[in-house]
N, C-alpha and C positions, 0 to 999 in steps of 0.2 A: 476461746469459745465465746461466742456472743449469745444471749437470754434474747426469745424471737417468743412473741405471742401469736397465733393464728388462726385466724376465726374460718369455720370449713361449715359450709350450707346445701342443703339436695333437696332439691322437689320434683324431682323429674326419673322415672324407673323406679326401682330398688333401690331406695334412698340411705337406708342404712349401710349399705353393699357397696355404695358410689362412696359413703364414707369410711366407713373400713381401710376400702382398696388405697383411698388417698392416703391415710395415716400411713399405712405401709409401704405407698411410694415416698414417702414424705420421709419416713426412719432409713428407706435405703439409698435415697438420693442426696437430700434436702440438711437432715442434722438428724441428733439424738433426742426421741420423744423424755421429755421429763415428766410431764404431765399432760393429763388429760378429763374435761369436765367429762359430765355425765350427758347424755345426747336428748335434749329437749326438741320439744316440735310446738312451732309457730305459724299462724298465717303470715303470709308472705306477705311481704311489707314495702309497701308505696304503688303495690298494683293487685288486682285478685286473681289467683293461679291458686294452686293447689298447694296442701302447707308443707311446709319444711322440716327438715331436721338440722341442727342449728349444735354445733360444738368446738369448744375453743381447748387446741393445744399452745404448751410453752413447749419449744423445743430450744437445742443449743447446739448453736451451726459454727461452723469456718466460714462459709459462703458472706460474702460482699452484701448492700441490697440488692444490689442491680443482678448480681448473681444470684440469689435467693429469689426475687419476682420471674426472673427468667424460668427456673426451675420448675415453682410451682406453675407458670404458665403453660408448660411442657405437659406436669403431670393432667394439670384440667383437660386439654386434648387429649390426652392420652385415655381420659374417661368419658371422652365424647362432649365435652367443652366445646360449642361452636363457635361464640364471638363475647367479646366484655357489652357491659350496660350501653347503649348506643345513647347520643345527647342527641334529640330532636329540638329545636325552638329552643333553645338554651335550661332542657328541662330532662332529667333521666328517662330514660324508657326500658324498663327492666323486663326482663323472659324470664319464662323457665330454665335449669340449669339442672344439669345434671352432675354436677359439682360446684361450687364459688370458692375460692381458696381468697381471703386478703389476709395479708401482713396485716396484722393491729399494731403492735408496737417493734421497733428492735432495737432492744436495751433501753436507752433512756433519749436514743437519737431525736432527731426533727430533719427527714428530709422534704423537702419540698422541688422535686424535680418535673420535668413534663412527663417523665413516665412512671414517676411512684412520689407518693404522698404518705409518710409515717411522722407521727400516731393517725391513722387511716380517720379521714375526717368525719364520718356520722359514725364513729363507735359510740362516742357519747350519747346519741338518738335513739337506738336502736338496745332493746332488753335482751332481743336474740342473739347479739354478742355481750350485753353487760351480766346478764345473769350467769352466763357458763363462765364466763372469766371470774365471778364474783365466789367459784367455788375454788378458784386455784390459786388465783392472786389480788384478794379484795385488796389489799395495803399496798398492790402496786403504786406509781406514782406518775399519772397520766403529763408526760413534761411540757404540753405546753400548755396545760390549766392548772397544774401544779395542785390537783385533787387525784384524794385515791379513787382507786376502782369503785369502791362504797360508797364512796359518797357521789360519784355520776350515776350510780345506779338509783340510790335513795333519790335523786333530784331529776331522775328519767322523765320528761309524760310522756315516752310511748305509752300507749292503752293497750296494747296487743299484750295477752299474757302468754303464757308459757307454760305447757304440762310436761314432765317427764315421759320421755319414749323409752330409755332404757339408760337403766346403770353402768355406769363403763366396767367390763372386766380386761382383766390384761391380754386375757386369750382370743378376745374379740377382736388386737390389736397383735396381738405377737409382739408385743412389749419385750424388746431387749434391753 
């Protein structure tokens, strides 16, 4: 079993419901939920749309990367995911989403392929994955800055802050 962190975001419908539903695709496809942050909401970050809900599971897969990206790929469609971040002018251009699933880490790897990039490269940027992951695995060990979770958090300047939307309960998840 491989240790898989994965940052899961919705601004788009029933945001908590587009999250849920993932998590539970995710436990019956994907791997075994071991944990789960508590689900914060953020403005949406590098464009303005409507804010998000923003939570980072570790789960523990068999799956491959390339099999694990494939997977979640599937479920984001499956929740009405239409297309990834599009590059205009060699610059993001981010939408609404009515799921975002990325791989943050898996295990302690570094791949760098044309179609997956682990440890996910603006985790460090971004508080709306450093803060949820900072409740599950602060002493993680980001490999290739070779800083914990805590300390990319402590050292963040995102400015966008972060409130709680809701506490995670098990039964919200059907935690097996």
């Amino acid at each position: 079993m491989k240790q898989v962190f994965l940052s899961l975001g919705s601004n788009k419908g029933n945001r908590f419901l587009q999250i849920q539903e993932s998590v539970k695709k995710i436990q019956y496809s994907a791997g075994t939920l071991i944990q789960i942050s508590d689900i914060f909401e953020s403005k949406s970050w590098a464009y303005e749309d409507a804010d998000y809900l923003n939570t980072v599971l570790e789960i523990e897969t068999t799956l491959s990367p390339d099999k694990l990206l494939k997977e979640i790929q599937n479920i984001e469609k499956k929740l009405g995911r239409m297309s990834k971040t599009q590059i205009i002018n060699n610059k993001a251009v981010y939408s609404s989403r009515e799921i975002d699933i990325d791989i943050l880490f898996y295990e302690n790897e570094i791949i760098n392929s044309e179609k997956l990039i682990i440890p996910h490269p603006l985790l460090h940027l971004r508080k709306f994955v450093l803060q949820p992951m900072m409740q599950i695995a602060p002493n993680f060990i980001h490999p290739v800055f070779d800083k914990k979770i805590e300390t990319l958090y402590i050292r963040c300047e995102d400015k966008n802050s972060l409130t709680l939307f809701k506490k995670t309960q098990s039964k919200d998840f059907h935690l097996l």
